[in-house]
N, C-alpha and C positions, 0 to 999 in steps of 0.2 A: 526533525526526526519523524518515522514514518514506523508505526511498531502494531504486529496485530499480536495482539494480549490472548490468545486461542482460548476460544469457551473463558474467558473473565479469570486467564490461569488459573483454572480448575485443571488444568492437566499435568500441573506438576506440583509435590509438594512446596506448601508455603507459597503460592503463586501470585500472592497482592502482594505481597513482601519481596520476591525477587522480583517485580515486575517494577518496583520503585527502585529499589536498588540499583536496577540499572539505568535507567532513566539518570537517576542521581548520578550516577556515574559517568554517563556521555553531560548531563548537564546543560540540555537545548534549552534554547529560548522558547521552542513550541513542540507539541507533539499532538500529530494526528494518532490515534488509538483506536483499532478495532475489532470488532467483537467482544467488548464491552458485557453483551449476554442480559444481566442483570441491573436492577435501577442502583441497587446498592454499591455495584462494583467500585464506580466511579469514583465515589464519596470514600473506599475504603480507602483506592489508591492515592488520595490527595489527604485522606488522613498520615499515611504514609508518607509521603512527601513532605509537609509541613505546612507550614503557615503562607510563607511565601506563594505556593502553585494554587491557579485558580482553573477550573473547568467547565466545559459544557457537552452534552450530549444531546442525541434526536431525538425525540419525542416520542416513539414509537413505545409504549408501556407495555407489550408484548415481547420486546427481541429489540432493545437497546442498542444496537450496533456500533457507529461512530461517537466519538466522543474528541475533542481537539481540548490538551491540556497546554498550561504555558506559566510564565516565573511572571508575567505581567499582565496587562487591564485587557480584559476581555469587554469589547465595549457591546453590551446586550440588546440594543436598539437597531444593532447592525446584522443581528444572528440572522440566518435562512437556512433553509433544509431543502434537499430533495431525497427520492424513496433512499438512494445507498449515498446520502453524503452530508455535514453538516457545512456552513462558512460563515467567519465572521471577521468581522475588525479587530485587531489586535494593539493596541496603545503601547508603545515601549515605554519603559523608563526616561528617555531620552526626548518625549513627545513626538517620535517620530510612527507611525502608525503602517501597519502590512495590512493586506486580506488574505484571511487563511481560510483554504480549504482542504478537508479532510475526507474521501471517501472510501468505501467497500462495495467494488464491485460485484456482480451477482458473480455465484462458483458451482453453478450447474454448466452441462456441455463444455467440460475445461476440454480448453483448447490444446494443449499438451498431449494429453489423450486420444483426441479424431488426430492427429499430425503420426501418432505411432501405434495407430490401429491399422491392420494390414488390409481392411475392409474397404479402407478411406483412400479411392484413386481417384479424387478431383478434389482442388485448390474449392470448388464449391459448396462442397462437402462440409470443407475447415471451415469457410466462413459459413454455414450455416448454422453452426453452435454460438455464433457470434452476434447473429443479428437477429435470429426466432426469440423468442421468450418463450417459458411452458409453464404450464399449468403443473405446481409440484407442490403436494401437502396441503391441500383445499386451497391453494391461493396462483390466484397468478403472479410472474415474475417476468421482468421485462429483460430484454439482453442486456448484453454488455454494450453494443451500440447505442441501445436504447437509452442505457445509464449515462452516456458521456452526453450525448444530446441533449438530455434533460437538463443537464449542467449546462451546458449550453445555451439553454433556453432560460435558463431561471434569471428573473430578472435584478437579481443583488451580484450574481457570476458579470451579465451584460455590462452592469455598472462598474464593477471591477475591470474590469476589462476595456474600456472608456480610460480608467482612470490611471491603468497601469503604465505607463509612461513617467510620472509622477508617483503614483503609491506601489509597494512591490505586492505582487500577486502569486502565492505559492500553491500550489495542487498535491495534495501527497497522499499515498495512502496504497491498499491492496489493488491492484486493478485486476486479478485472478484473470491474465492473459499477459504473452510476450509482448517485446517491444516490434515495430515492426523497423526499427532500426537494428534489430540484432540478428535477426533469420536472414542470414547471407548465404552465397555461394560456399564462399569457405569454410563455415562449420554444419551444411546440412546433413553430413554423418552425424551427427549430434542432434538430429532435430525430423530421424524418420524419413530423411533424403527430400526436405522439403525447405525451396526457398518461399517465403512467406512475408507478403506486408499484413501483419497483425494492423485493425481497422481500428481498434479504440485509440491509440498512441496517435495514429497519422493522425485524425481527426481533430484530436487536441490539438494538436503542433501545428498543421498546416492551417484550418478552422480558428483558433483561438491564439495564435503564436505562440503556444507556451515553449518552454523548452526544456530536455529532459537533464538534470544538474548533474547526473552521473556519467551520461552518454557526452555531456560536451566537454566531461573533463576527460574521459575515456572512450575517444570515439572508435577506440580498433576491439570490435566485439569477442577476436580469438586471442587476442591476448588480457583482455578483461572482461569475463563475462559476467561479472556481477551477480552471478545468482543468489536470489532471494528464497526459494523453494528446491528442496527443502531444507531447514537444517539437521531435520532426523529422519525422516523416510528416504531411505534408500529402497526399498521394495513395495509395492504396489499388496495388500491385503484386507483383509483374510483370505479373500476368496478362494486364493490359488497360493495359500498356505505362504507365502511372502517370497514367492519366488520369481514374480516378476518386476524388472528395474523400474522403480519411480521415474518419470522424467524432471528434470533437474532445469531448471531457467530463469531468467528473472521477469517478475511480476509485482513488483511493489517499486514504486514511482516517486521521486519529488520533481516534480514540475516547477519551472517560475517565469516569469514576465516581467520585466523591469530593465530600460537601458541603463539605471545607476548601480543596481545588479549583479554583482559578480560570483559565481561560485568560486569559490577556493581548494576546497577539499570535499570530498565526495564517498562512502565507502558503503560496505555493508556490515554490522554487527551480531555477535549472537553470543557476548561474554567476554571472560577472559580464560575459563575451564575449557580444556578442550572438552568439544560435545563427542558423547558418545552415541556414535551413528547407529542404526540397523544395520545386521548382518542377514546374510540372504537366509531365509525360514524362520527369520523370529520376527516376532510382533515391534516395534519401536522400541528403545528404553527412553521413557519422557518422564517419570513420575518424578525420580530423583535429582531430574538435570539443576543445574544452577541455571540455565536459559529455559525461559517458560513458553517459548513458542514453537512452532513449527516452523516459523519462518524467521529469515535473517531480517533484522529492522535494518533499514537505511538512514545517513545521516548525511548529511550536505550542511556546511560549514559556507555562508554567505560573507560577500563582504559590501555593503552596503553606501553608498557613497550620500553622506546629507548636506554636502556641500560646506561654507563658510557659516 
């Protein structure tokens, strides 16, 4: 399960308590978690949880961001971090062992946005939100290309990835950018009249073989589009009073690697309340929702084969 917990559910009432709740209720083996926000969050949510869930988050003691929860042994000798992602070994009950990783992509220059700006008449254009990093809020931030690269390069991913033939290797998390398996021909009325391979996804998949658990169990994009954002903005605001359309897509990923590997089932989540969405001129209604996020979590149901 792949869940961003927006601002540490500060944005809806009771938001560590419906944030376990539903965890409790899909009932995964692992969850990547993020925006996290605070050191305490973590701790409150696995108070919530119980005895059984064990966690870990990045080290960053300014802006806590990822954090990868789970029902078994987080083996801590194996943990690594890079700036938007945490990974580690996972120990099942079973003795059977995964590597997990959990990231949040950077979500300046969303990509959504240059695609249905009327400004934006080159494909170079798009990909330049994707591959500059900027300077925002006295600090610099590196792209989103930048972000998968890193992963790329950290040397416990490299090892994973050696090993994944053998151990399974999962990627999940926000990647605040489409798939570039999903910007086809046939829905770019949907998407600003642009066919688009989105650079972070390819690079993963062709670069690292992962492969996306949603997309391979649902490879026809117009009749399952998965979207992950958003599950309550429908209107793009304040600025222009809520009156222009959010774009709508998916952006939140579980990746895996493993030929004994199977997905089974795949979906996206956001309750069992219906959400009540924005209407065009009002602000969101998020405070009271029973879903604490803005975005739909995904969940992908593995089945694992460990042989004799």
């Amino acid at each position: 399960m792949t869940f961003n917990i927006w601002y540490g559910g500060s944005k809806v009432e009771n938001g560590i308590q419906k944030i376990a709740k539903h965890i409790k209720f899909i009932d995964p083996d692992v969850v990547a978690i993020q925006e996290i926000r605070t050191n305490k969050v973590l701790s409150e949510i696995l108070q919530q949880l119980g005895s059984k869930w064990t966690g870990i988050q990045g080290s960053d003691k300014d802006y806590p961001n990822n954090g990868i929860l789970t029902k078994h042994k987080i083996i801590a000798s194996n943990f690594s971090e890079i700036g938007t992602g945490v990974g580690a070994a996972i120990l099942f009950n079973n003795n059977k062992t995964i590597n997990f990783w959990g990231l949040h992509l950077f979500y300046k220059s969303f990509g959504l946005y240059a695609a249905h700006n009327k400004l934006i008449t080159s494909s170079e254009q798009i990909m330049a939100g994707e591959t500059h990093g900027m300077f925002y809020n006295g600090k610099n931030y590196s792209s989103r290309v930048e972000n998968i690269e890193e992963l790329l390069a950290n040397k416990k991913f490299q090892s994973d990835l050696e090993k994944a033939d053998q151990i399974p290797l999962i990627v999940a998390g926000d990647f605040n950018t489409p798939s570039h398996l999903d910007w086809i021909e046939g829905n770019k009325h949907l998407h600003g009249g642009w066919v688009f391979e989105w650079p972070v996804t390819k690079i993963l998949m062709e670069k690292a073989k992962m492969i996306d658990s949603y997309r391979e169990l649902y490879p026809d994009p117009l009749k399952y589009p998965g979207t992950t954002w958003s599950s309550i903005q429908r209107f793009f605001g304040p600025d222009w009073g809520y009156t222009i359309p959010e774009p709508q897509d998916r952006i939140d990923f579980i990746f895996y690697r493993c030929p004994n590997m199977i997905p089974k089932k795949s979906y996206v989540y956001a309750g069992t309340v219906p959400l009540k969405l924005q209407e065009k001129g009002h602000s969101p209604y998020e405070y009271n929702n029973d879903w604490p996020s803005d975005h739909y979590a995904v969940v992908t149901d593995f089945f694992i084969y460990t042989g004799i």
